[in-house]
N, C-alpha and C positions, 0 to 999 in steps of 0.2 A: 504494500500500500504506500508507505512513504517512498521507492524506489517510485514508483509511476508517479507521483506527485512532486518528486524531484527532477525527474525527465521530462514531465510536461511545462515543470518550471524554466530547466532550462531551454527547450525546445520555443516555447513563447520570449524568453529574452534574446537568443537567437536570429527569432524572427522579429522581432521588436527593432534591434539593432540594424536591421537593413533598410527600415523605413522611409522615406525621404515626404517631407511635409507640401513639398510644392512650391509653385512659383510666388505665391501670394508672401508666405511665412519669409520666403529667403531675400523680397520685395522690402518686406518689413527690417530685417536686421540689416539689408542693407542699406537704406533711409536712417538706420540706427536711433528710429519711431515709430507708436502706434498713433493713428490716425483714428480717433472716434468722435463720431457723428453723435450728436447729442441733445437732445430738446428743452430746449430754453421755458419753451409753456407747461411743462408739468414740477411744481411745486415735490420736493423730495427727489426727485431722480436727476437732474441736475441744473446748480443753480451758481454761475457767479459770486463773487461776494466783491466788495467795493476794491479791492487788491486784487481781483481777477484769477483769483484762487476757485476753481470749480469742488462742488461738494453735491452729494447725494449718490444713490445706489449705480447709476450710470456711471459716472465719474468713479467710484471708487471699483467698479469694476473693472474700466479700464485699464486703471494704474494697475489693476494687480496682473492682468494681460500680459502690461507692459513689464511689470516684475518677473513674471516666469519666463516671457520671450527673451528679452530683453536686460534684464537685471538689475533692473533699476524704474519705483513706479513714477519717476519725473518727467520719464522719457514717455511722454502721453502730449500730441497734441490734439487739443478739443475744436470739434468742429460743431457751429451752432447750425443747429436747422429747427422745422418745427414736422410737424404731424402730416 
């Protein structure tokens, strides 16, 4: 039991390892930024603050996007649009 759960372990990092993300992902690190579109008219998901600091669930998921692609969540620029 743990010998097939060690071989399907490794056999999925394996395959894991060969993967390639695409032109989108490698577009991104190479701009070395994520680009997120963001609506200005919904109150909590993302909102300016008078220093131009974005806040709410949109923006914070951004940054963390931009944290795991990237490695760093500053490297996020915000694009305003609406609905």
């Amino acid at each position: 039991m743990i010998r097939t759960l060690l071989a399907g372990l490794v056999l999925a990092l394996a395959v894991a390892g060969g993967a390639h993300a695409g032109p989108t992902l490698d577009a991104i690190k190479a701009r070395g930024s994520l680009r997120c579109a963001v609506n200005v008219g919904l109150q909590g998901f993302a909102t300016p603050d008078s220093q131009g600091r974005w806040s709410g669930i949109d923006a914070d998921f951004c940054r963390a996007l931009a944290a795991a692609i990237l490695g760093d969540p500053a490297k996020v620029e915000f694009r305003p649009t609406n609905t």
